[in-house]
BAROKOL-211794 format. One line per field, with one value per atom (N, C-alpha, C): residue number from 1; residue in three letters; atom name; x negated, z negated, y. Coordinates in nm, 2 decimals, decimal comma, padded with zeros to 4 digits. Layout:
BEGIN
seq: NUM:...;
type: ALA:...;
atom: CA:...;
X: X:...;
Z: Z:...;
Y: Y:...;
//
This chain:
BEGIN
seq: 1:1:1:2:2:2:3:3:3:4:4:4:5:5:5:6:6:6:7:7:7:8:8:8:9:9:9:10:10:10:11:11:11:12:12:12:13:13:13:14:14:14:15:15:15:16:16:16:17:17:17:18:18:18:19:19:19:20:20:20:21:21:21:22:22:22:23:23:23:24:24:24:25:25:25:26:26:26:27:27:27:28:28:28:29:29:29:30:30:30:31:31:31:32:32:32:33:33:33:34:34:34:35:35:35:36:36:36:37:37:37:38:38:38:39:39:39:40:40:40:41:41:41:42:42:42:43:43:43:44:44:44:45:45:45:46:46:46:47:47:47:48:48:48:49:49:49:50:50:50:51:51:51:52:52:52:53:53:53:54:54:54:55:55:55:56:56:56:57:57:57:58:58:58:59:59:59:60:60:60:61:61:61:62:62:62:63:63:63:64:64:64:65:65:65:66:66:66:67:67:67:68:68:68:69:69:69:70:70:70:71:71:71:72:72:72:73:73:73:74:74:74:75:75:75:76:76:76:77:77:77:78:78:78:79:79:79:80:80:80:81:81:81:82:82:82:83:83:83:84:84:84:85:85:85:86:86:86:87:87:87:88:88:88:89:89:89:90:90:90:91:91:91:92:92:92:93:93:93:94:94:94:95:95:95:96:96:96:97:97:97:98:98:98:99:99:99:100:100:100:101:101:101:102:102:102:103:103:103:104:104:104:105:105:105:106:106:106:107:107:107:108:108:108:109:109:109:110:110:110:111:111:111:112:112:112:113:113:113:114:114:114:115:115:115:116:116:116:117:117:117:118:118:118:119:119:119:120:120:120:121:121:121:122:122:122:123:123:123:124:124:124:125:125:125;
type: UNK:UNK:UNK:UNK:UNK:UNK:UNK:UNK:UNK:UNK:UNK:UNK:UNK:UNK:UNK:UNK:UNK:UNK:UNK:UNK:UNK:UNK:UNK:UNK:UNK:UNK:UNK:UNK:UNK:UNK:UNK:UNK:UNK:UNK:UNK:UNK:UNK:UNK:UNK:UNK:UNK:UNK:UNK:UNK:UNK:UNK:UNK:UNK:UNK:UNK:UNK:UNK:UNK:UNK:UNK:UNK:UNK:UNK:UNK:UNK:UNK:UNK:UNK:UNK:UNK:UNK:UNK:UNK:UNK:UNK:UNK:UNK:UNK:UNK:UNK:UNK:UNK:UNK:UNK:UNK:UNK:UNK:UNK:UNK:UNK:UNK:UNK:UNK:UNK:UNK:UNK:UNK:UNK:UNK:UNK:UNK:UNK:UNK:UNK:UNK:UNK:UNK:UNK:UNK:UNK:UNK:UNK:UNK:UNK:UNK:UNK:UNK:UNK:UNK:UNK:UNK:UNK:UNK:UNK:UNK:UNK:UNK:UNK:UNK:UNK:UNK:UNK:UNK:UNK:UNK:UNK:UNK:UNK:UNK:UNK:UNK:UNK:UNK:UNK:UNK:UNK:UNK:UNK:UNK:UNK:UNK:UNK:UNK:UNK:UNK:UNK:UNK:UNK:UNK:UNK:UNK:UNK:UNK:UNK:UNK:UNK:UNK:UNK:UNK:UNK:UNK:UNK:UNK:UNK:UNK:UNK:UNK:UNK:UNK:UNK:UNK:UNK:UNK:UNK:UNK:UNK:UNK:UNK:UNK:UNK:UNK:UNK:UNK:UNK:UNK:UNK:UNK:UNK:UNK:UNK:UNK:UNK:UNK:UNK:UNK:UNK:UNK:UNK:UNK:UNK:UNK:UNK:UNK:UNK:UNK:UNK:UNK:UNK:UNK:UNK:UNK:UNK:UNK:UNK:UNK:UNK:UNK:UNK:UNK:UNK:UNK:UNK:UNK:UNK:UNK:UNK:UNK:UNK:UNK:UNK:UNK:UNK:UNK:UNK:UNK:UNK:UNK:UNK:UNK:UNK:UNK:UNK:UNK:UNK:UNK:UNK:UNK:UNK:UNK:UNK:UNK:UNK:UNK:UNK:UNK:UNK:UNK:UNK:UNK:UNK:UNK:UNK:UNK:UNK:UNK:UNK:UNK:UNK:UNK:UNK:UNK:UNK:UNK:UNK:UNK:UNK:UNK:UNK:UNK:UNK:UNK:UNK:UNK:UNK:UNK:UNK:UNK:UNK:UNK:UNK:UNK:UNK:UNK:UNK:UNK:UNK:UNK:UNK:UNK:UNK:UNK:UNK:UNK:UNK:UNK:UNK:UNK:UNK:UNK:UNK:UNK:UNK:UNK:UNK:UNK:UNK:UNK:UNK:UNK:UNK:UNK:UNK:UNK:UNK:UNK:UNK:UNK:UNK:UNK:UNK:UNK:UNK:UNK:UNK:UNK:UNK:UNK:UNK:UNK:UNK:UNK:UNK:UNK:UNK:UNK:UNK:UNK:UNK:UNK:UNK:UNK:UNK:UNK:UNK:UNK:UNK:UNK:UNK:UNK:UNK:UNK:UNK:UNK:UNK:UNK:UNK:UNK:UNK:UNK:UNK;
atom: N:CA:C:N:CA:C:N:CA:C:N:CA:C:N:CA:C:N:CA:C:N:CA:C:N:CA:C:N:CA:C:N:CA:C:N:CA:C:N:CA:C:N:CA:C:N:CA:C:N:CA:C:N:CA:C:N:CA:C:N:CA:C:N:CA:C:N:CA:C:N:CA:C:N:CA:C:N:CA:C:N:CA:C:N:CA:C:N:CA:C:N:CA:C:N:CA:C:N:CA:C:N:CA:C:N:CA:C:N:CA:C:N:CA:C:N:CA:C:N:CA:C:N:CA:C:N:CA:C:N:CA:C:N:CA:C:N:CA:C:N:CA:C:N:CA:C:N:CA:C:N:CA:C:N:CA:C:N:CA:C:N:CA:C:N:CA:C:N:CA:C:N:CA:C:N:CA:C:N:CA:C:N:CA:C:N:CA:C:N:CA:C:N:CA:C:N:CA:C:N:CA:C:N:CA:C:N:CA:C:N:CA:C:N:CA:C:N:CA:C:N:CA:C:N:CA:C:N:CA:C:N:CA:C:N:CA:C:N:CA:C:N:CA:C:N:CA:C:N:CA:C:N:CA:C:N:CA:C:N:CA:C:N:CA:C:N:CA:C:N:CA:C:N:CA:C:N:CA:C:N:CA:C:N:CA:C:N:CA:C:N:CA:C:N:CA:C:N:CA:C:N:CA:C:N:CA:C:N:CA:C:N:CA:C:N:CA:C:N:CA:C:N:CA:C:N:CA:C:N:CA:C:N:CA:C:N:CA:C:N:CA:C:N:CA:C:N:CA:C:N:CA:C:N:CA:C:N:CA:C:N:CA:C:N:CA:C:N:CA:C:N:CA:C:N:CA:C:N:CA:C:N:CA:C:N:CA:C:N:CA:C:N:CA:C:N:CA:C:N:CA:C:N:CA:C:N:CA:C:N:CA:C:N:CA:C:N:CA:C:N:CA:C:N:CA:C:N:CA:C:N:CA:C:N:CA:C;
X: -04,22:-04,36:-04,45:-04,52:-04,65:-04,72:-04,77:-04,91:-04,98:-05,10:-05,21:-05,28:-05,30:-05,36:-05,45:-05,61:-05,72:-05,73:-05,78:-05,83:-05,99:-06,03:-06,13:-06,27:-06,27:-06,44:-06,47:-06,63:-06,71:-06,85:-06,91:-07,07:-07,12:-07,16:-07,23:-07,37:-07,43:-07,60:-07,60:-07,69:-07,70:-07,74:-07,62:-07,59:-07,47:-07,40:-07,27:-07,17:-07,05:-06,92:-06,82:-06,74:-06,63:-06,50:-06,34:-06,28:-06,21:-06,14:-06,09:-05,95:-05,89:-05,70:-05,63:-05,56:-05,56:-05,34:-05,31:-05,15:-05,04:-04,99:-04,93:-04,76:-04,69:-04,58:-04,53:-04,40:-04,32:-04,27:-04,32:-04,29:-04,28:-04,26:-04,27:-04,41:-04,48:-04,61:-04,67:-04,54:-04,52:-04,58:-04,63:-04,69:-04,81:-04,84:-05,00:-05,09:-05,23:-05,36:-05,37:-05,41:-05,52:-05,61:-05,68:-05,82:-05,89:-06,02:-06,14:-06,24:-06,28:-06,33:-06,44:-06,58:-06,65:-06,76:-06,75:-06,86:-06,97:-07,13:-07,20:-07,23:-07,29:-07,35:-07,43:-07,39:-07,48:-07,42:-07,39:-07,31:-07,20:-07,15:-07,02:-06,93:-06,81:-06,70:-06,75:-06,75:-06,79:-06,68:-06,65:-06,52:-06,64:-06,53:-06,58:-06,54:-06,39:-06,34:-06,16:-06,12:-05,95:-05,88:-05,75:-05,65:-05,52:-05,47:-05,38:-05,25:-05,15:-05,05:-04,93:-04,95:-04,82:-04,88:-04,98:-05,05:-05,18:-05,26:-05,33:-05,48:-05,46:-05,63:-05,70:-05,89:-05,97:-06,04:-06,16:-06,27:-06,30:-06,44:-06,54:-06,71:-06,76:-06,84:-06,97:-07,07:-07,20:-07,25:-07,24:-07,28:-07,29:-07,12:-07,05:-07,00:-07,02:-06,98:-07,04:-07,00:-07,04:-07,06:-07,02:-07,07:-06,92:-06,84:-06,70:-06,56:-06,47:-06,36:-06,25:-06,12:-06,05:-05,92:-05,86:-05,71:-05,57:-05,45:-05,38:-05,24:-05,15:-05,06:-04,91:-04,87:-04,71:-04,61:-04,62:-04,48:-04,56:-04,67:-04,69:-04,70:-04,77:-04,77:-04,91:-05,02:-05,10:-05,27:-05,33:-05,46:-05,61:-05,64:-05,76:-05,91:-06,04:-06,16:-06,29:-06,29:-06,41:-06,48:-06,59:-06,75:-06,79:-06,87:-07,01:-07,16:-07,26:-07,37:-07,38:-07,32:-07,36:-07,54:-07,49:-07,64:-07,64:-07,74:-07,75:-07,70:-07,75:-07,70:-07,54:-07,45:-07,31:-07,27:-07,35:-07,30:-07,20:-07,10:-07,04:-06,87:-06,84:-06,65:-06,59:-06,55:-06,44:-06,29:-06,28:-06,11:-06,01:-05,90:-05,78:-05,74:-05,70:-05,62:-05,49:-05,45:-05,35:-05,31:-05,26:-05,28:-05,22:-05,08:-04,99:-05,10:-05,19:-05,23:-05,35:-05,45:-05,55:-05,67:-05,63:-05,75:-05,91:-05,98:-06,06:-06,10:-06,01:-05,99:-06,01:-05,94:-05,96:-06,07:-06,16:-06,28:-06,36:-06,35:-06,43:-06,36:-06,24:-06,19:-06,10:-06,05:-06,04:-05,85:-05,77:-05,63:-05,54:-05,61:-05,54:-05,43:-05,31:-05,17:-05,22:-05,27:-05,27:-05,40:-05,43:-05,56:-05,53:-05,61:-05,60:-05,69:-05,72:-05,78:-05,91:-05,95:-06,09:-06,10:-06,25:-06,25:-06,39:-06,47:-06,61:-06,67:-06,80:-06,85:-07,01:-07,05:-07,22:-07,28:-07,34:-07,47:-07,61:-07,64:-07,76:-07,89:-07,96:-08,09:-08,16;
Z: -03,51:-03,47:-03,58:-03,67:-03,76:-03,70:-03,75:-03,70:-03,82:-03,82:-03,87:-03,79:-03,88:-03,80:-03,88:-03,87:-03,95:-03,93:-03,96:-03,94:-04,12:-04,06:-04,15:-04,12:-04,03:-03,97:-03,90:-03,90:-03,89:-03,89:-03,88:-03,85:-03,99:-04,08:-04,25:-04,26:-04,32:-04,37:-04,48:-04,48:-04,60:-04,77:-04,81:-04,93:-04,95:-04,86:-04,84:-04,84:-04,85:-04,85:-04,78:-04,72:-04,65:-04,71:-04,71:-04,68:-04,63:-04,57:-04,48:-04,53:-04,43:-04,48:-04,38:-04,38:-04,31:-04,34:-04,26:-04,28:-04,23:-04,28:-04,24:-04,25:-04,13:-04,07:-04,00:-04,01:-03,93:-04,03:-04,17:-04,26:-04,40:-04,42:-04,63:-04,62:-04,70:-04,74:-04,83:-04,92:-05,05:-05,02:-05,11:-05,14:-05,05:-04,97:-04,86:-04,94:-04,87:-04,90:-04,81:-04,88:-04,75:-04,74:-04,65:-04,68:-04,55:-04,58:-04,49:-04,42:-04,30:-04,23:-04,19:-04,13:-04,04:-04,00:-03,84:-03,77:-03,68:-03,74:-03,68:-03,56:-03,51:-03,32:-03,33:-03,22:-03,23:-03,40:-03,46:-03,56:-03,56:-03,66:-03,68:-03,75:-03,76:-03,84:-03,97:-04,06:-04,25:-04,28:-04,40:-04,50:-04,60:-04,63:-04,73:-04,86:-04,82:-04,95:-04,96:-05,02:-05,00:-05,16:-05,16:-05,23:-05,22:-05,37:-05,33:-05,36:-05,25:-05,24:-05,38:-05,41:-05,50:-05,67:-05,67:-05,82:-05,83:-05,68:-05,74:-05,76:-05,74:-05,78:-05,67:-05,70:-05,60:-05,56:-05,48:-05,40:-05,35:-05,33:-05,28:-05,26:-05,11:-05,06:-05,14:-05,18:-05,30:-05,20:-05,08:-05,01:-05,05:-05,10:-05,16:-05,27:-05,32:-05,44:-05,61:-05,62:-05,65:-05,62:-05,47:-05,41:-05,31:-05,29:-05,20:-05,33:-05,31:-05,38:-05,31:-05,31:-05,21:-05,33:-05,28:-05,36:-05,21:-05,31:-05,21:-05,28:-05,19:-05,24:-05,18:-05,25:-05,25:-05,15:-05,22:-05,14:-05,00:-04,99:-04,81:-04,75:-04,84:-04,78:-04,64:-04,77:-04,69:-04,80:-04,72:-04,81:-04,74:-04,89:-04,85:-04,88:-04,82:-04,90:-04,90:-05,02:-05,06:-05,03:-04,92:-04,94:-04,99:-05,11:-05,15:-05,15:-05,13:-05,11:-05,00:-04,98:-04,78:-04,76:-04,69:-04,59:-04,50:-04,39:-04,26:-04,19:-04,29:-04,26:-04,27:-04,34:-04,33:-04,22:-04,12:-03,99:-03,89:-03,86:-03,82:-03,79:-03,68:-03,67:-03,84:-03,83:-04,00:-03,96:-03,94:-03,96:-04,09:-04,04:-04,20:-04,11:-04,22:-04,21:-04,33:-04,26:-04,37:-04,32:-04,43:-04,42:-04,54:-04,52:-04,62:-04,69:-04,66:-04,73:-04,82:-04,77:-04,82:-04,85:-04,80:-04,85:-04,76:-04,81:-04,81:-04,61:-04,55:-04,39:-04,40:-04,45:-04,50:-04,51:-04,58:-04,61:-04,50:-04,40:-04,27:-04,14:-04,19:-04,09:-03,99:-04,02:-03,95:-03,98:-03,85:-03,87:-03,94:-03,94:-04,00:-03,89:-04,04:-03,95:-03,87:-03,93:-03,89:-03,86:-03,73:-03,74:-03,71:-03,70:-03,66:-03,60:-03,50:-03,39:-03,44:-03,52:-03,58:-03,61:-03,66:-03,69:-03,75:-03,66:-03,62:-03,71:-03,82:-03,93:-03,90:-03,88:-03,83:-03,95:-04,00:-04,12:-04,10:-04,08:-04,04:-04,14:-04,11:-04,21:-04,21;
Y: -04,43:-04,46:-04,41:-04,51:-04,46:-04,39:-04,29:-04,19:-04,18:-04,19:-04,15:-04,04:-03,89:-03,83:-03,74:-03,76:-03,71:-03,53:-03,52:-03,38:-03,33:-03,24:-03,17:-03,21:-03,30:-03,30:-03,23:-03,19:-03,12:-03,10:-02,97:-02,99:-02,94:-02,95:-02,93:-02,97:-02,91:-02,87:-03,04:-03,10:-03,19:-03,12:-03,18:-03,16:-03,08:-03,05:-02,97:-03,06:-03,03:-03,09:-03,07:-03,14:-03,17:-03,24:-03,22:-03,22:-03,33:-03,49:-03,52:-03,51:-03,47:-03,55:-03,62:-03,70:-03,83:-03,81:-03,72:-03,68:-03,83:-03,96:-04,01:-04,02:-04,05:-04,07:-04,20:-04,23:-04,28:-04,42:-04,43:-04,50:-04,49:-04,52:-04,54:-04,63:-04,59:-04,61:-04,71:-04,73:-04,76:-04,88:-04,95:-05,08:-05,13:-05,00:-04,99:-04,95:-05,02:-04,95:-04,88:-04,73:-04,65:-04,64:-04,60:-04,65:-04,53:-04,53:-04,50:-04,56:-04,54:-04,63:-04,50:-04,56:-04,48:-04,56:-04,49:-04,58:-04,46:-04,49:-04,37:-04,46:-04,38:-04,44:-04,54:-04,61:-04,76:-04,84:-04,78:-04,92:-04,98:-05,05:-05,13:-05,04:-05,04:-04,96:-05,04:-04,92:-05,01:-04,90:-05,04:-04,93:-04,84:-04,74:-04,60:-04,62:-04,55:-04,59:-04,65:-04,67:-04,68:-04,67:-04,66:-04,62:-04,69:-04,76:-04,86:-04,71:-04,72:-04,62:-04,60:-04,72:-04,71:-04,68:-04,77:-04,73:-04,67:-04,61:-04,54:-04,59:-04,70:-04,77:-04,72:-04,73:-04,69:-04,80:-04,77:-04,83:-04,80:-04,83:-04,72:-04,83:-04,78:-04,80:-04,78:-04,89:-04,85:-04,72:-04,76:-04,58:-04,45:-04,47:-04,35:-04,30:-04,40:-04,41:-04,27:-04,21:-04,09:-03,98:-03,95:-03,89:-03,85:-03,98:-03,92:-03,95:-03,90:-03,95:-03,95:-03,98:-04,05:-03,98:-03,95:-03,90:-03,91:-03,91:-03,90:-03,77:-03,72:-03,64:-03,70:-03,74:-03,85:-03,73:-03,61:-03,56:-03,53:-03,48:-03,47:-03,59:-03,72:-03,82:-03,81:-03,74:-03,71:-03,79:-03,86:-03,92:-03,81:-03,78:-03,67:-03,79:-03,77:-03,79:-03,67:-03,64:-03,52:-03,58:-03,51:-03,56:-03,50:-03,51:-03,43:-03,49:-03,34:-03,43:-03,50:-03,44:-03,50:-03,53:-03,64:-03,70:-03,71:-03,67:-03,69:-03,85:-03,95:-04,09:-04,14:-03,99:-04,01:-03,98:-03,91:-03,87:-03,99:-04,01:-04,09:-04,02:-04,12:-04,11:-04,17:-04,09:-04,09:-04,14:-04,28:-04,32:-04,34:-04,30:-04,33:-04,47:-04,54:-04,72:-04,71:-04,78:-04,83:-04,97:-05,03:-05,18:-05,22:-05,34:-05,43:-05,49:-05,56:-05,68:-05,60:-05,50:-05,49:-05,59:-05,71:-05,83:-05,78:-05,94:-05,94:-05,86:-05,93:-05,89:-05,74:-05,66:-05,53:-05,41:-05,51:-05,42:-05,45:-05,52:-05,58:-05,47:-05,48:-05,32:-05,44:-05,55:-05,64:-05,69:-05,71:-05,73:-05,58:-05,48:-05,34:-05,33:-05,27:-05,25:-05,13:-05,02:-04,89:-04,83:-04,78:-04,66:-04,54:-04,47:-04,29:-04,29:-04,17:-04,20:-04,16:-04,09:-04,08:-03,87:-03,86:-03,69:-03,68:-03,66:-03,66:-03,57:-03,59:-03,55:-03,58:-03,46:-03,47:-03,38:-03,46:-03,36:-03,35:-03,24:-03,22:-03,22:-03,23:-03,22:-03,12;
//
């Protein structure tokens, strides 16, 4: 059985940083995107950032861009994303994805093989 399972969210001051890691199981990984998802109250799920699993490439939300980075660690088979610089307007549910195709479906949050149940990130002002 795949699990995705987040952990490292939290309550932080704006302009502070956070942590996520996003620990996956129950498959080989290999030739997935992982990715980031978050949806604050009253909005839509928007992608953050993602990571193609086998070579490593990035992407990243103009949101975030500078500001979060996305790495992953092969032997735990675990995908982290640093926030820094936090903004109150990042406050949102933080999901990990993973997903065969990565297409355009993808960055819409839309046909994903995999979610995790989420790991709640509130910054205050």
């Amino acid at each position: 059985q795949v699990q995705l399972v987040e952990s490292g969210g939290g309550l932080v001051q704006a302009g502070g940083s956070l942590r996520l890691s996003c620990a996956a199981s129950g498959r080989t990984f290999s030739g997935y995107v992982m990715g980031w998802f978050r949806q604050a109250p009253g909005k839509e799920r928007e992608f953050v950032a993602d990571l193609n699993w086998s070579g490593g490439e990035t992407s990243y939300a103009d949101s975030v861009k500078g500001r979060f980075t996305i790495s992953r660690d092969n032997a735990k088979s675990t995908v982290y994303l640093q926030m820094d610089s936090l903004k109150p307007e990042d406050t949102a549910v933080y999901y990990c994805a993973a997903d065969r195709s990565g297409n355009s479906r993808w960055y819409q949050g839309r046909g994903v093989n995999y979610w995790g149940k989420g790991t709640l990130v509130t910054v205050s002002s």
